[in-house]
Residue, then its C-alpha position, 0 to 999 in steps of 0.5 A: x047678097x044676091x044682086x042682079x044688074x044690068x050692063x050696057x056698052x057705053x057706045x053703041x056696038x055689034x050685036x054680038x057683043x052682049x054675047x061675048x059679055x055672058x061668056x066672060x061674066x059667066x066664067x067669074x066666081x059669084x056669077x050665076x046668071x046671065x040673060x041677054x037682051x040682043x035688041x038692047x044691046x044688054x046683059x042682065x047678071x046676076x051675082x054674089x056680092x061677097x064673091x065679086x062686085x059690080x066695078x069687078x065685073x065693069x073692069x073685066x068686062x073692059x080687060x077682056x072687050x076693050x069696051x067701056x060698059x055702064x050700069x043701067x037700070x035692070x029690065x022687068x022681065x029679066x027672060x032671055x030668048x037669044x035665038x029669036x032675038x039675035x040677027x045673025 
């Protein structure tokens, strides 16, 4: 089953951070998509539950950034405009 949830560091960080976050998610199997959201701090993914699952992604997440990060509820519009959205 396809899910879609959105992750958010547990303490406020850079805001690159969701970026680097996509580049990891996106490289697990059963990832599809990964939308940031750069003023939140947040990166929407969606995902195959036969492939991996939500503490698979957390524990990578964490491996990887040596950050905690937490599920939260998923945005509405799930769009992703980094370019306008990223102040670097």
């Amino acid at each position: 089953m396809i899910k879609t949830i959105t992750f958010r560091p547990s303490r406020i960080g850079c805001p690159s951070i969701p970026g680097t976050v996509k580049g990891i998610v996106m490289s697990m199997p059963g990832v599809e998509e990964a939308k940031i959201h750069y003023d939140e701090r947040s990166v929407d993914v969606r995902f195959d539950d036969a492939k991996t699952s939500q503490r698979d992604i957390t524990k990578k997440i964490g491996q990887e950034m040596g950050l905690a990060f937490e599920a939260v509820p998923l945005h509405q519009d799930f769009s992703e405009d980094a370019a306008a959205a990223c102040p670097m």
